[in-house]
C-alpha angles and dihedrals in degrees: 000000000000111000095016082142099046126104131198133204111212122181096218134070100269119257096026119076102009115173128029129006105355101176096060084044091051096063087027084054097026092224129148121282138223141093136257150196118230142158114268110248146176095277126055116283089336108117126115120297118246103163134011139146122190119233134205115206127183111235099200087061097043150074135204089251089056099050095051090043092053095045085057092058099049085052094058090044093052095046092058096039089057091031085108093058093038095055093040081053080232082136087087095076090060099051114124135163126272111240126248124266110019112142135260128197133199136231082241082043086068089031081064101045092043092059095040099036106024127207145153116227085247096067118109103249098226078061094056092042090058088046096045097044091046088062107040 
């Protein structure tokens, strides 16, 4: 399989949230967060996990800028904490398959809600959230 080596860093609990800017779907969605590790694979974001750790965040006390800069830095930190297994290629005796289901969301996804819904990055999300169901 092309790719079988390759390893990629997403900032959102896989499978939930695969694509483009997990951090605003997963409140929109209201589906778990997180990132994960996983192997690269033919579909988008849907290889096997290596790596992830869930996160709660507290939407009254976030926005959508601090979301995405804090699960960047989980991803970093997860990636170092587990950098041992990855370089020994130990990391192949953790694989396991994504499950089924999960959700995936677009650039013109966001280009959509944006122009439907729209926010700045800036916005706390619990804000946006009463915006966005009052209107759905």
């Amino acid at each position: 399989m092309a790719g079988e080596n390759i390893i990629n860093m997403h900032i959102s609990f896989l499978p939930w949230n695969r694509g483009f800017s997990p951090n605003i779907w997963s409140f929109i969605d209201d589906t778990p967060k997180g990132v994960t590790i996983h192997m690269l694979s033919a579909g988008l974001d849907e290889g096997d996990i290596l790596f992830q750790e869930e996160v709660f965040f507290d939407a009254g006390n976030e926005t959508f800028q601090t979301t995405h800069t804090k699960l960047n830095h989980m991803i970093v930190d997860l990636f170092k904490m587990n950098w041992p297994y990855i370089i020994s290629g130990e990391y192949k005796e953790i694989r396991r398959k994504q499950p089924s289901g999960g959700s995936c969301h677009t650039i013109a996804d966001l280009k959509q809600l944006k122009g439907e819904y729209p926010f700045e990055w800036s916005d706390k999300v619990s804000d946006f959230l009463e915006r966005y169901k009052s209107k759905v």
